[in-house]
C-alpha positions as CSV (number, residue, x, y, z in Angstrom):
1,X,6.2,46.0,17.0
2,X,6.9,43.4,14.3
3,X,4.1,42.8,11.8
4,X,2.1,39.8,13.1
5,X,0.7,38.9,10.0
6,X,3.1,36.5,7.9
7,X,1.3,35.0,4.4
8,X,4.6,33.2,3.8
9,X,5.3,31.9,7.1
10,X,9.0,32.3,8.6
11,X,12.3,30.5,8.1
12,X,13.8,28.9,10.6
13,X,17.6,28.5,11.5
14,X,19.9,27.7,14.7
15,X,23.1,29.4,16.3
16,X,24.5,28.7,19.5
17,X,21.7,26.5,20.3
18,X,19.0,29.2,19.7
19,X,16.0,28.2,17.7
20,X,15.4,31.3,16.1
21,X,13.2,32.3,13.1
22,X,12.6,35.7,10.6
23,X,9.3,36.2,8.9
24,X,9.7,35.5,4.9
25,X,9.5,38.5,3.3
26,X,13.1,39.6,4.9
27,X,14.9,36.5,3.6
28,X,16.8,36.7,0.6
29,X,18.9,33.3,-0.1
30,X,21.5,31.1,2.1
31,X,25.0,30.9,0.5
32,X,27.6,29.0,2.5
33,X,30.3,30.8,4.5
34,X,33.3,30.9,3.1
35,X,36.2,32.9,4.0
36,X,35.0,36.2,4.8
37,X,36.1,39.8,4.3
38,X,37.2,42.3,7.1
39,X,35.7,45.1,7.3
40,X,36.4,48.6,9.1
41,X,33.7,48.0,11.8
42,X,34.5,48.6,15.7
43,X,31.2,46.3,16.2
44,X,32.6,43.3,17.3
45,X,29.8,41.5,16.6
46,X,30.3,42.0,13.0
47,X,32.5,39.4,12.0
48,X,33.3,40.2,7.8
49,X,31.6,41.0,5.0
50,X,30.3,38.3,2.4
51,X,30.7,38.9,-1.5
52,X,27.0,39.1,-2.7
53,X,27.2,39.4,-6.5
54,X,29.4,42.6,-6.5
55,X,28.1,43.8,-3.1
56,X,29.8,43.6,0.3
57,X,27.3,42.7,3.0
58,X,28.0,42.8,6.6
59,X,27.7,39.2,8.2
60,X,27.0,39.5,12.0
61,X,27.2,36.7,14.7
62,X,24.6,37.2,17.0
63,X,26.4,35.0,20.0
64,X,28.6,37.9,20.2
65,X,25.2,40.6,20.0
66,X,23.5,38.7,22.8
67,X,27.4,37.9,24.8
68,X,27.4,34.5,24.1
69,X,30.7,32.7,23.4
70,X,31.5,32.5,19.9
71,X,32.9,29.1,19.0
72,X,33.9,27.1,15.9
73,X,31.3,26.2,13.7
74,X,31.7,23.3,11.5
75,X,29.9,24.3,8.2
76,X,28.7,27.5,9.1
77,X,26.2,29.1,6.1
78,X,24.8,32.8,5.9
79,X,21.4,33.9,6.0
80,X,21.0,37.3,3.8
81,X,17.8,39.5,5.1
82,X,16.5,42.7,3.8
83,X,14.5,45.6,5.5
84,X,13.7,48.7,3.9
85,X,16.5,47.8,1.1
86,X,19.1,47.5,3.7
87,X,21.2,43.6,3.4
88,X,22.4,42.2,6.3
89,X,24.0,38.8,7.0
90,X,23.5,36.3,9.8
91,X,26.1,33.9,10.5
92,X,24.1,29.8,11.1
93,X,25.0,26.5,11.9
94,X,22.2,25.4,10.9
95,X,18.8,26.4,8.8
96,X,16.1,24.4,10.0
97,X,13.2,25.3,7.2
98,X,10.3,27.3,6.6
99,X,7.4,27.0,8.7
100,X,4.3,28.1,9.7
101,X,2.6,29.3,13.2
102,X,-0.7,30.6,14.5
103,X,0.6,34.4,14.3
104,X,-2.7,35.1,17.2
105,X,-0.3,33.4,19.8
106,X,3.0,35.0,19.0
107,X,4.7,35.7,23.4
108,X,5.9,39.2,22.4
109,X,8.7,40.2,24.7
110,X,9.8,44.1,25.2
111,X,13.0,45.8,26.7
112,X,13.9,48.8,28.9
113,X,16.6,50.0,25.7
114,X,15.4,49.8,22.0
115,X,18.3,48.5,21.0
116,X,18.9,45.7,23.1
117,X,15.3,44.0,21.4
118,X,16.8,41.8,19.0
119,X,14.3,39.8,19.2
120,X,10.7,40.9,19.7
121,X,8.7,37.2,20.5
122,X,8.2,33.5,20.2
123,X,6.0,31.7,18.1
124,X,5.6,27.6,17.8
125,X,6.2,25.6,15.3
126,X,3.0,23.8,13.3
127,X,5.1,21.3,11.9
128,X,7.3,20.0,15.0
129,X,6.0,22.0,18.0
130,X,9.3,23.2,18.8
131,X,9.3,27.1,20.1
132,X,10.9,29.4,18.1
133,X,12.3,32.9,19.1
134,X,11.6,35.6,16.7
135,X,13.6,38.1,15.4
136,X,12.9,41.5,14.5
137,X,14.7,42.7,11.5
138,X,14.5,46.5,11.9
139,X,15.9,45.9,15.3
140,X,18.9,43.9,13.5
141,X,19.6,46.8,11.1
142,X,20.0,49.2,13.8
143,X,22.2,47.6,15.6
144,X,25.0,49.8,16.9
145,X,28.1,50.8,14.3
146,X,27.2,47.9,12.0
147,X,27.7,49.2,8.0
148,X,24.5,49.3,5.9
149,X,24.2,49.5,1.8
150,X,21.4,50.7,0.2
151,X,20.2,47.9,-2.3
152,X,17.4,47.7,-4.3
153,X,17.5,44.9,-6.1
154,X,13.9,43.9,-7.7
155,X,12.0,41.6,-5.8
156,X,11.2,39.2,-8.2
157,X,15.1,38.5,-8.4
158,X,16.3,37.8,-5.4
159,X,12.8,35.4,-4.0
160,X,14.3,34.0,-1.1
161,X,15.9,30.4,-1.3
162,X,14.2,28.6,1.1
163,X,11.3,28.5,-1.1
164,X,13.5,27.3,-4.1
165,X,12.9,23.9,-5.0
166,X,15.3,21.4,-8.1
167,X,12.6,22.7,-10.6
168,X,14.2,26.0,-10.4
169,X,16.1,25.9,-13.0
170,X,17.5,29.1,-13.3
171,X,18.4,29.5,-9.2
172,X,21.7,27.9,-7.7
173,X,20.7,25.8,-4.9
174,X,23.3,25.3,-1.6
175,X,24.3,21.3,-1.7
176,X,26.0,19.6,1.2
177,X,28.6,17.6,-0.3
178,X,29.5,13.9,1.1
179,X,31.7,11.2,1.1
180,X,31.0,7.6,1.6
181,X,33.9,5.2,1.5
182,X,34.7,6.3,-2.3
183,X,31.4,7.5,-3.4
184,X,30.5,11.2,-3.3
185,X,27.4,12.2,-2.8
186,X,25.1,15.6,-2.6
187,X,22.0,16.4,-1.1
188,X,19.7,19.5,-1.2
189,X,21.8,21.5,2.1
190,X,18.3,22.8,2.6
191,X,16.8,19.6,3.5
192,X,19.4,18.8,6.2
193,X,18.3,19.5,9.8
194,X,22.2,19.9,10.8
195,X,25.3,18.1,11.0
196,X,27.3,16.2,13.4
197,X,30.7,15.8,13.7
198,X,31.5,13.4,15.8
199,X,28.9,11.3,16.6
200,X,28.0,8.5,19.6
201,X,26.3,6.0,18.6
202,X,24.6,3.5,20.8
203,X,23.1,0.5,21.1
204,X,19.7,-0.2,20.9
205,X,16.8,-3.1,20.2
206,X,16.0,-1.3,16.9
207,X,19.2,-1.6,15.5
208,X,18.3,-3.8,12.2
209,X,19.3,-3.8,8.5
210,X,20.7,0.0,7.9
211,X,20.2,1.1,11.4
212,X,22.9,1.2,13.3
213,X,21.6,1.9,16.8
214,X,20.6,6.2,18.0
215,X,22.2,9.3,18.9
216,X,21.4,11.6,21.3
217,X,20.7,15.2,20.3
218,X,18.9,17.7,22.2
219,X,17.9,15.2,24.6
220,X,16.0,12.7,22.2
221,X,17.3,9.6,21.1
222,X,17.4,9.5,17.1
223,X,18.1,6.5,14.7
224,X,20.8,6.4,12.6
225,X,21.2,4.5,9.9
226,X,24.0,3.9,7.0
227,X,23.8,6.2,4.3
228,X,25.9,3.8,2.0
229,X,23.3,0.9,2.7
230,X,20.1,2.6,2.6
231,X,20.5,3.5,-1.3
232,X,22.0,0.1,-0.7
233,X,25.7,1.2,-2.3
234,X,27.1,-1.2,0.5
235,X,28.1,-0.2,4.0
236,X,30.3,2.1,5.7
237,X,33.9,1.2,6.6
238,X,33.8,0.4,10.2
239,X,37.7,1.4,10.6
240,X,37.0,4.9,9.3
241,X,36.4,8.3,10.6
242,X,32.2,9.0,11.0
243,X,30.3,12.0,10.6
244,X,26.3,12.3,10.7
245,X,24.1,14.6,9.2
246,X,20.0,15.1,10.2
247,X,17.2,15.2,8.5
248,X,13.6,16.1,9.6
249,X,10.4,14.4,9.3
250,X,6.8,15.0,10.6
251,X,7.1,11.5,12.7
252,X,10.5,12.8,13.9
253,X,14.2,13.0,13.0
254,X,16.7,10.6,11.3
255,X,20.1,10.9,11.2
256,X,22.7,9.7,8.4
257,X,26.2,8.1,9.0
258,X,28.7,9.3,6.7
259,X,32.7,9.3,5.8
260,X,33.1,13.0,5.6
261,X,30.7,16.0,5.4
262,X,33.1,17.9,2.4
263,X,31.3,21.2,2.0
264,X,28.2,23.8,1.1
265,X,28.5,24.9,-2.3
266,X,26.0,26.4,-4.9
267,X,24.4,24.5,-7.9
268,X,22.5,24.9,-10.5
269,X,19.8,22.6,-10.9
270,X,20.3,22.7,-14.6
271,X,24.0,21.0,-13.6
272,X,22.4,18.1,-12.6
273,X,22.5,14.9,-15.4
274,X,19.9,12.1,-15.5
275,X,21.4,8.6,-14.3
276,X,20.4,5.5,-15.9
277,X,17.9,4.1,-13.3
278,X,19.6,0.4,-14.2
279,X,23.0,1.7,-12.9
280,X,21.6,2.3,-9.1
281,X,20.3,-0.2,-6.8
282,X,17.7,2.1,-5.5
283,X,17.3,4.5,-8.3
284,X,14.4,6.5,-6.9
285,X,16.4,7.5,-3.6
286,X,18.5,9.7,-5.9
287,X,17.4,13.0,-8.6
288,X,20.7,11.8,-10.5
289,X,24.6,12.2,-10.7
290,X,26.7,16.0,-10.8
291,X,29.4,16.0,-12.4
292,X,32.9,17.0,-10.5
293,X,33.8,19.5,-12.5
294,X,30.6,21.6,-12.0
295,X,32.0,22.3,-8.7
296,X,33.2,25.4,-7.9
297,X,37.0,24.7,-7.2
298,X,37.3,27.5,-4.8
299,X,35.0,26.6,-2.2
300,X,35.2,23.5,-2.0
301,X,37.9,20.7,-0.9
302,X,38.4,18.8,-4.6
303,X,40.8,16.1,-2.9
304,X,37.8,14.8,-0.9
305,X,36.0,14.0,-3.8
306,X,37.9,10.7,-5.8
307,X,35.3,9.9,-8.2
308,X,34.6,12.4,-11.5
309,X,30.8,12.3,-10.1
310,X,28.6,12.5,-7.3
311,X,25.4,10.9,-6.8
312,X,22.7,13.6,-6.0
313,X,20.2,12.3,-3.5
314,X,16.4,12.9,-3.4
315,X,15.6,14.6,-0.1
316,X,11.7,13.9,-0.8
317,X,12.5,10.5,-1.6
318,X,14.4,9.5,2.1
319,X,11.6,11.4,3.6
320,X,9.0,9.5,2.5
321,X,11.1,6.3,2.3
322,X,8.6,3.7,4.4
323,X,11.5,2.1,6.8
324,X,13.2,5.3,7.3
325,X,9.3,6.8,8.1
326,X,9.1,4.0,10.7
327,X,12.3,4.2,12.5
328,X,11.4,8.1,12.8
329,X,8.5,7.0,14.4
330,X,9.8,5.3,17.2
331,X,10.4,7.7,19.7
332,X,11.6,5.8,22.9
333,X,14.7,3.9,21.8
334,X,16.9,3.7,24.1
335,X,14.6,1.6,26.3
336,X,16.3,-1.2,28.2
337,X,14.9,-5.0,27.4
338,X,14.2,-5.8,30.7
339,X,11.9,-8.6,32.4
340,X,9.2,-6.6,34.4
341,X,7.2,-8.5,37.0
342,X,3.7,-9.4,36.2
343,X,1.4,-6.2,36.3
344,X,-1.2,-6.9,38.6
345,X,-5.1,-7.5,38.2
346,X,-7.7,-6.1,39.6
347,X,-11.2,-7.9,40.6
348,X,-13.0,-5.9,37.6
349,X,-10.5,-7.8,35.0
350,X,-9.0,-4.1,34.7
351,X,-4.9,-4.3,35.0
352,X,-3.3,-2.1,37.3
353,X,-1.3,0.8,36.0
354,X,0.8,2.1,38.8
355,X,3.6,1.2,37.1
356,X,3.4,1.7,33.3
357,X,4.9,-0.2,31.0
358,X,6.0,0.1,27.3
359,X,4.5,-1.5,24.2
360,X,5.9,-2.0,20.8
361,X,3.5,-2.0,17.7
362,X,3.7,-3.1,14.5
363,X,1.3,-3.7,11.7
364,X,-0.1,-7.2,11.7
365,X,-3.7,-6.1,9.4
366,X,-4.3,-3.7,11.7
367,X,-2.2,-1.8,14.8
368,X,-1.5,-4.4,17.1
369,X,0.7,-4.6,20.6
370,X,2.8,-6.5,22.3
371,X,4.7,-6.0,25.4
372,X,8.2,-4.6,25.0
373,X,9.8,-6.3,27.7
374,X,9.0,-9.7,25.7
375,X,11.5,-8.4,23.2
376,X,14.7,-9.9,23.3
377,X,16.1,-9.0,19.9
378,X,14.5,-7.2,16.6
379,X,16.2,-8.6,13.6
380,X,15.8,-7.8,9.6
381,X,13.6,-10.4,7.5
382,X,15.9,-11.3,5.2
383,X,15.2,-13.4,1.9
384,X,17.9,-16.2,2.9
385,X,15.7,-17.8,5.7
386,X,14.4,-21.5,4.2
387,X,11.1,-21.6,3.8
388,X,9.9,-25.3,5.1
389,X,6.2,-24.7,3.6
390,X,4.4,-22.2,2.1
391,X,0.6,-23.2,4.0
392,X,1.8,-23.2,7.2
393,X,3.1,-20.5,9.9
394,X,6.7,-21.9,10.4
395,X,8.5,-20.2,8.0
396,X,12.1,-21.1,8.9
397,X,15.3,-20.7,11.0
398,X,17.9,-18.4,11.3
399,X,21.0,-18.6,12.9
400,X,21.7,-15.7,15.1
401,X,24.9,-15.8,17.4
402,X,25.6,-19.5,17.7
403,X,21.6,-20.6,17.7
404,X,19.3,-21.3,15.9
405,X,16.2,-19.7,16.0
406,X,12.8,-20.8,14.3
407,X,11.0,-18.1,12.4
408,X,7.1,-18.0,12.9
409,X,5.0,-16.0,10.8
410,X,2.9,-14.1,13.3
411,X,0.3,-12.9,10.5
412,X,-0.2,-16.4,9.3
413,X,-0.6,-17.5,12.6
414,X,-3.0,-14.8,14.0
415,X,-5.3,-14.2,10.5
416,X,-4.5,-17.2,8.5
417,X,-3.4,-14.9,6.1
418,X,0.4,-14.4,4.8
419,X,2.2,-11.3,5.2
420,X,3.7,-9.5,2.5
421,X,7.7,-9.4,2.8
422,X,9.1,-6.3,2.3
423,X,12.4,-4.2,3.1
424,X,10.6,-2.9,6.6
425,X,9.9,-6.7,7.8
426,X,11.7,-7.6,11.4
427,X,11.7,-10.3,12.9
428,X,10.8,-10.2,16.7
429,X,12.6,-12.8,18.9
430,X,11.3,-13.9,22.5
431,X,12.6,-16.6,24.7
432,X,10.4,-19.2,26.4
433,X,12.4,-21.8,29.0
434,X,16.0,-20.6,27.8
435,X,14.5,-21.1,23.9
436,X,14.6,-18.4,21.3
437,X,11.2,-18.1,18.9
438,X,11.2,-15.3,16.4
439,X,8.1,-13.5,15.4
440,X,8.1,-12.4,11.8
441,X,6.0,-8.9,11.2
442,X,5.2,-6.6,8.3
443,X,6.2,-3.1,9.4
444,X,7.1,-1.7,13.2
445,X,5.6,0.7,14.2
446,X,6.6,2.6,17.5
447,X,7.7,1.9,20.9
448,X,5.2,3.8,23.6
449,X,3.8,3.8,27.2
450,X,0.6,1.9,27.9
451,X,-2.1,4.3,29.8
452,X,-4.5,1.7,30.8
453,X,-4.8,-2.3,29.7
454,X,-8.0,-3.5,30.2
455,X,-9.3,-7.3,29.6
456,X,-12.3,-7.6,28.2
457,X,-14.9,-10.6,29.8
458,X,-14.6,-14.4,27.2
459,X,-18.0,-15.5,25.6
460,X,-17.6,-19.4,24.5
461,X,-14.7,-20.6,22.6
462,X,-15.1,-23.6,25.2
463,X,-13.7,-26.0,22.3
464,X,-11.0,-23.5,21.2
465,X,-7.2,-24.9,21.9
466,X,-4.7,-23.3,24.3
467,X,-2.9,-21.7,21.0
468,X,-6.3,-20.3,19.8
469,X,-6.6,-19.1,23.7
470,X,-3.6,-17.3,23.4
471,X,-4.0,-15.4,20.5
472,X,-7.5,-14.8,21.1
473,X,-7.1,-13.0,24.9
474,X,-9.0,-10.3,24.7
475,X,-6.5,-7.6,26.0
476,X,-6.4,-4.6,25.4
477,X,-3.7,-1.5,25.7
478,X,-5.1,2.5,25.2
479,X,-1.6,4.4,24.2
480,X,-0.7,7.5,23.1
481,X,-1.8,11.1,23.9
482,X,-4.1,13.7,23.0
483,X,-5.3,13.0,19.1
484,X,-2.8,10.1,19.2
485,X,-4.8,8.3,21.6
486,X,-6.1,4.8,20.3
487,X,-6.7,0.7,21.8
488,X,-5.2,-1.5,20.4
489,X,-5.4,-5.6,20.5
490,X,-2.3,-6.9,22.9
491,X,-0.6,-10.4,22.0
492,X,1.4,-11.8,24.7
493,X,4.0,-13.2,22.3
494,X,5.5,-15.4,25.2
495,X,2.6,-17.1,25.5
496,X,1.5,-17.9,22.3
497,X,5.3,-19.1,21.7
498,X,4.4,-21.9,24.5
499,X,1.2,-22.7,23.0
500,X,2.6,-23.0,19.8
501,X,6.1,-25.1,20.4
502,X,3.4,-27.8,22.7
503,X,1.3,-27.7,19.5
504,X,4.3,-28.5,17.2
505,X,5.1,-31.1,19.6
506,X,2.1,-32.8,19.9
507,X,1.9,-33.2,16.3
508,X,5.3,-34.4,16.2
């Protein structure tokens, strides 16, 4: 049995669409692939041998260990382990972190032949819930005709690279190397979830500003959004070739359109040059700029790259960037706009549920809700729309398709109070009698299914207008599960876009 007790947690990477973990103290570092060596092995799950600063190390594919087919990988990287001094390599498509897991509930599994248990349990994840099979290094040592070397290395020089951060100065870091139209980037190869080549994107209501639309990948819809316009460097060429790499976040993942993904290659942090912050529209996206000839010209395809630099992104800093943390939240996009029929009420003022529906929040103060099949279109608040008066709640038009659509501000309207305008502002667009009416908002929040919309009973507001009515309904919606649970304020946008245009009017 495996020692249950991991201080450091376990790293986390994927092969043949595995989920598969090792505890810490085996892991050594991740170099990228490369060509590797052949060996003099009958094992034909040992595929080459990896140069590891003047030692050969066996690389094994465990697809072929567990009889799996073993096909191309697009930019495969090796794990390097270690058990009782003994190196070993595992060929990844993808490493997927460290992480942590309540070691009390590890499913240990057992089999009839000791060296058929690769793998000795399963363990999930505390940071994304996923399940994780374990692995069980001595098992992976011993497997059958596989060449070991004896190395003993000291510990305190070969820490394992999944804990290395930039501020390591004196540890080369794996960098997955990009290419936007004609401007090379890098990012910490670490931080990337995996990559796609070829991906589908489709459409969806949350397509706005850099977000193109989602992809589906193992079974969720994600957004994607353009690399090239989120450090805001422009926007992809539409006529070219697109790949896609995947980051994760605690609210979810987020993938990244790209030209190319060029390579894996080591760097020193210490390589890396400060950029004036002047020379960048978004300087804080990025750690600064890497010279091309750093690069290591043997492991990496030079004619991709056509500038003398590339611009090395901040990993923390798209993680924590506030639109890309509320597209990640927003787990349900792929939702059809459709008009529902009217969910029915009960005597007791308590809507019926039998069919659920989906609401989409968004900041507005506090969490508020509104009914998702209300939505006709989500749009970007950009700075171009006229402002007619600064007092009141019309802000504007925008043209969108051939019409033009007047832009309410819905935090002015509900709280007398303006909202701030900032890069995660939308604009929500409903139509009332074959007329568009667009909604503008601070932040979205998420898209999810209601569990229970009450109404609570009206005290007064005998004098209060049919606009004041609207806004003032007293709906409610409970969503989310578990710890997530919460109720939240509904606003039937459709009707306070009524109450509002006969209001306008009657003024008029």
């Amino acid at each position: 049995m495996e020692s249950s007790a991991t201080e450091s947690g376990f790293g986390g990477f994927r092969i043949g669409g595995m989920d598969l973990g090792l505890p810490m103290q085996a892991l050594r570092e991740v170099i990228p692939c490369g060509v590797l060596a052949k060996l003099p092995c009958a094992a034909p799950y040992v595929i080459g041998g990896i140069d590891l600063r003047g030692i050969m190390v066996p690389v094994i594919d465990l697809r072929i260990v567990l009889g799996a087919a073993a096909t191309k990988m697009p930019f495969p990287n090796v794990i390097v382990m270690v058990h009782e001094n003994k190196l070993l390599g595992l060929l990844t498509e993808a490493v997927t972190g460290v992480f942590t897991g309540d070691t009390q509930d590890i499913n240990h599994v057992s089999f009839a032949a000791a060296d058929q248990s690769v793998f000795y349990g399963s363990i999930r994840r505390n940071d994304n819930d996923t399940l994780v099979n374990l692995l069980s290094p001595s098992a992976l040592v011993m497997l059958k005709d596989v060449p070991m070397v004896d190395h003993h290395e000291s510990k305190n020089t070969v820490s394992a690279t999944l804990e290395s951060s930039i501020s390591q100065k004196n540890k080369a870091l794996p960098m997955l190397l990009l290419r936007c139209n004609r401007i090379a980037l890098a990012i910490d190869a670490m931080a990337v979830y995996t990559t796609l080549s070829d991906p589908v994107i489709e459409k969806s209501a949350m397509a706005m500003g850099s977000c193109r639309g989602v992809i589906e990948y193992a079974s969720n819809k994600i957004p994607t959004l353009d690399l090239l316009q989120v450090c805001g460097l422009g926007r992809l060429d539409p006529n070219t070739s697109i790949q896609a790499f995947i980051i994760l976040l605690p609210q979810g993942m987020v993938a990244f359109l790209v030209n190319k993904v060029i390579d894996v290659v080591r760097i020193y942090p210490s390589e890396i040059i400060d950029a004036p912050g002047y020379a960048l529209p978004r300087p804080s996206l990025f750690n600064g700029v890497l010279p091309k000839s750093a690069l290591p010209e043997t492991s990496t395809k030079q004619e991709s790259i056509l500038a003398s630099q590339l611009l090395v992104l901040s990993s923390s800093a798209l993680k924590n960037d506030p639109q890309i943390v509320a597209l990640a939240d927003v787990i349900t996009l792929d939702r059809a706009i459709t008009r529902q029929p009217k969910t029915p009420t009960t005597e007791s003022g308590i809507e019926s549920t039998e069919k659920k529906r989906n609401m989409i929040t968004y900041l507005l103060g506090s969490e508020t809700a509104s009914p998702f099949e209300q939505i006709r279109e989500i749009l970007p608040f950009t700075h171009d729309i006229p402002i007619f008066e600064q007092t009141g709640p019309m802000l504007g038009m925008i043209v969108v398709r051939g019409r033009s659509i007047p832009v309410v501000c819905l935090s002015r309207l509900v709280t007398g109070h303006p909202a701030q305008i900032s890069p995660t502002a939308s604009v929500l667009v409903v139509e009332i009698d074959n007329e568009a009416m667009g909604f503008a908002i601070p932040t979205l929040k998420s898209i999810e299914l209601v569990q229970w919309e009450p109404e609570l009973p009206h005290f007064g507001g005998a004098g209060h207008s049919d606009l004041m009515h609207a806004i003032h309904s007293n709906k409610l919606a409970q969503i989310g599960t578990g710890k997530a649970i919460r109720m939240l304020p509904v606003l039937d946008l459709e009707k306070i876009a009524r109450a509002f245009r006969a209001q306008q009017l009657a003024v008029a």
